[in-house]
C-alpha positions, 0 to 999 in steps of 0.5 A, a space after each residue: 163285140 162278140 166277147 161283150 155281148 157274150 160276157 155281159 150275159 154272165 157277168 149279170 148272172 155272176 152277179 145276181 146269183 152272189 147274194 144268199 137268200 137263205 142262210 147256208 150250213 155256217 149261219 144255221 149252225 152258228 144260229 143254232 149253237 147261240 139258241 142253245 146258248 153256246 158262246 162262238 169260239 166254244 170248242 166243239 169237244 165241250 157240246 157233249 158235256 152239257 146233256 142235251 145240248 147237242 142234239 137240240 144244236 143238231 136239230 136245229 141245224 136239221 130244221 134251218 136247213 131242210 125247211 128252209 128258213 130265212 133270215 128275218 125268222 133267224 133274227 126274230 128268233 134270236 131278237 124275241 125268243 118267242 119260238 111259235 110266233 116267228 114259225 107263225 110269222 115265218 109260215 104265213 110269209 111263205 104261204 104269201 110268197 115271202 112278202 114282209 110279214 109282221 
């Protein structure tokens, strides 16, 4: 009985801590690297070529991480392009406590 009431409480906690709110270093950078217009499976060693790419890869990388962003504004920004209305969007939701914003 001890090892139920003891296991239960960390087994909700296991459970409930699996799900990512917020994209990681993977999502942020795979989002980054197809706004550039980088096709997945790209070596890394062809960045370089294309001035520019990199760095704007890189910086949105940067931003996705230490802002950080959530996933409707990755897909907004991915699904529309429109760059100032998704932050718009993206802002109010977290001024409202991330309630859906349209």
């Amino acid at each position: 009985m001890r090892a139920l009431a003891f296991g239960l409480p960390l087994l909700f906690l296991a459970l409930t801590g699996c799900a990512r709110k917020l994209p990681g270093p993977e999502q942020c950078r795979a989002f980054a690297l197809a706004t550039v217009g980088v096709q997945p499976g790209t070596p890394a060693t062809e960045l370089p070529r294309v001035p520019g790419l990199r760095a704007r890869a890189e910086e949105l990388t940067r931003q996705c991480l230490a802002t950080p962003w959530d996933y409707p504004l990755l897909g907004c920004l991915q699904s529309s392009g429109n760059e100032r209305l998704c932050l718009a969007r993206f802002q109010r939701r977290r001024e409202l406590g991330n309630a859906h914003v349209e």
